[in-house]
N, C-alpha and C positions, 0 to 999 in steps of 0.2 A: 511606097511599099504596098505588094498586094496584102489581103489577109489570107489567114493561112485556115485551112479549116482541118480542125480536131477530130478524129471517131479514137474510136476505144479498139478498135478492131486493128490488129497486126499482122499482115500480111509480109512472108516471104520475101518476095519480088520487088514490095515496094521500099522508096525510100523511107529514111527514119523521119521523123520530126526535127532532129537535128542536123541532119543533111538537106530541107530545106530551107531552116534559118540560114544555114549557112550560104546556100546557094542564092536566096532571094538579101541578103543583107549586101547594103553596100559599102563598100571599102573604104575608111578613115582616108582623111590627109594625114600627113606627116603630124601636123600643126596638132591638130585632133585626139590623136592615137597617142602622143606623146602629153599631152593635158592629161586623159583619162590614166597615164601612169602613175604610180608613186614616187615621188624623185625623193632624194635625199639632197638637202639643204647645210649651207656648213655655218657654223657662228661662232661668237668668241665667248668664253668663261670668263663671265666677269666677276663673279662674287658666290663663297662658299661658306657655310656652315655645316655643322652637322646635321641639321635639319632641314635646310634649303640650298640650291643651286640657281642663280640667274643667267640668264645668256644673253647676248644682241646678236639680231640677226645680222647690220651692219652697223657702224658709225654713229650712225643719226637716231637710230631706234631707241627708245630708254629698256631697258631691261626688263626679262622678263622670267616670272618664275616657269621652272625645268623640272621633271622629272630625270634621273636615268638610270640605262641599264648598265652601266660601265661603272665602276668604281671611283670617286671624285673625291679626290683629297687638296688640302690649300693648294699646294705644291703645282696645283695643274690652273688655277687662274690665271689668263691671259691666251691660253691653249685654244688652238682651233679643235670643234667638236662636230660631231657629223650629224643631224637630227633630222627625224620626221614628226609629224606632228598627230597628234591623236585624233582619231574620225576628221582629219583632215581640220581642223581648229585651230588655227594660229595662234591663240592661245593658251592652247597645250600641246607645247614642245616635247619632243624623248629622245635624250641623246642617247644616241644607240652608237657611241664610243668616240673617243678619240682620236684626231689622224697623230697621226708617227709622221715624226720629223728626224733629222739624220743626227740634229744638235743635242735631243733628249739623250739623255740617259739611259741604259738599259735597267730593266726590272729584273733585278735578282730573286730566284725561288725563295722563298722560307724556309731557312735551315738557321742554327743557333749563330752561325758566324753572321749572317744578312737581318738576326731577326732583330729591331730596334724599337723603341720606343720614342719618340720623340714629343713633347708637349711643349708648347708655348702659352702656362697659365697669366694670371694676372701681373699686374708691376713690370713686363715685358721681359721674364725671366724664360731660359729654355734648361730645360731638362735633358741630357741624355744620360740613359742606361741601354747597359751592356751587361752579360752576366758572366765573362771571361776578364774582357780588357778593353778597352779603349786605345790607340793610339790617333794621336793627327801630327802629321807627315808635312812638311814643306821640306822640297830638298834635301839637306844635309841636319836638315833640325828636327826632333821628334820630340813629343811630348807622351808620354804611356803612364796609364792609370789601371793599376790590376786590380780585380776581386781581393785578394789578399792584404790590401792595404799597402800597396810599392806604387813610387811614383818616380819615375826616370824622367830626368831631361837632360836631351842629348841634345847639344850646338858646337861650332866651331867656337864662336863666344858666345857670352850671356851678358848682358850688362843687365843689373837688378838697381833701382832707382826707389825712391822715396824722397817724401818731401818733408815728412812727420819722421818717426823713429822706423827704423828696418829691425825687426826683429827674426832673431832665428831659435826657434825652441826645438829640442827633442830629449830625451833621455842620454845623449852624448853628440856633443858636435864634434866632427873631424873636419880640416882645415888640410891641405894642400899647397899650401906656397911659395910657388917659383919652385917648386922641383926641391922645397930643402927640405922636404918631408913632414908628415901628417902631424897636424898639432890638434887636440881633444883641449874641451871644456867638461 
């Protein structure tokens, strides 16, 4: 490369200083041009909490703590993530989001029907709350739990088992049997 020489003086006619970088610089390989890029790299979510996210870049890598900007909940470990890395430092990852695949799930808006809570605290119990209802649906069988304190279960049959005593309390039972009409305790 030549050198270029500087004046302070700006003349009309002449070129800029940036039309002769341009003109005197020579022109990247492929190989080159595409290094000096920023590429975006893809990995796997291996491990979540609320305070930390790890990823592998592939297979063999052990894990590595992540920053991101995408929202990360358990539900997404094992997820491929799309990351760039900070000032270029393999050691600080940013996943700047998730790919979509066709098998997930769609993200429904937050409104009271979609909005849930879900916890998985200690002794590997889950929580859900709803503040209308509940129902879960297989087929012909439903089970619904209202705010109001109603609980329907609907099946073609039910078989109810016990190994200990089967007990049935309420304020009044009623009984149905074989169609010969309702019998109360």
């Amino acid at each position: 490369m030549t050198k270029l020489s500087i004046t302070n003086e700006i003349r009309p006619n002449d070129p800029s200083l940036l039309d002769e970088i341009i003109e005197q610089t020579e022109p990247l390989s492929l190989a080159e041009e595409q290094a000096r890029l920023p590429s975006i790299q893809l990995a796997r979510l291996v491990s979540y909490s609320e305070k930390s996210v790890f990823i592998v870049l592939n297979e063999i890598d052990t894990p590595i703590l992540a920053l991101s900007l995408a929202p990360i909940v358990e539900s997404d470990i094992g997820k491929i993530c799309a990351i760039q890395f900070i000032n270029g430092n393999k050691q600080n990852p940013l996943i700047m989001g998730l790919i979509q695949q066709n098998n997930h799930s769609m993200i429904l808006p937050e409104t009271p029907l979609n909005n849930m809570m879900f916890s998985s605290p200690e002794h590997g119990q889950l929580h859900i709350q709803a503040s209308e209802s509940i129902t879960l649906q297989c087929g012909e069988s439903s089970l619904t739990l209202t705010a109001d304190g109603f609980v329907q279960i609907k099946a073609l049959y039910i078989d109810n088992y016990a190994s200990a005593t089967n007990r049935i309390k309420g304020g009044s039972v009623q009984v149905n049997w074989r169609g010969l009409g309702i019998w109360s305790w």
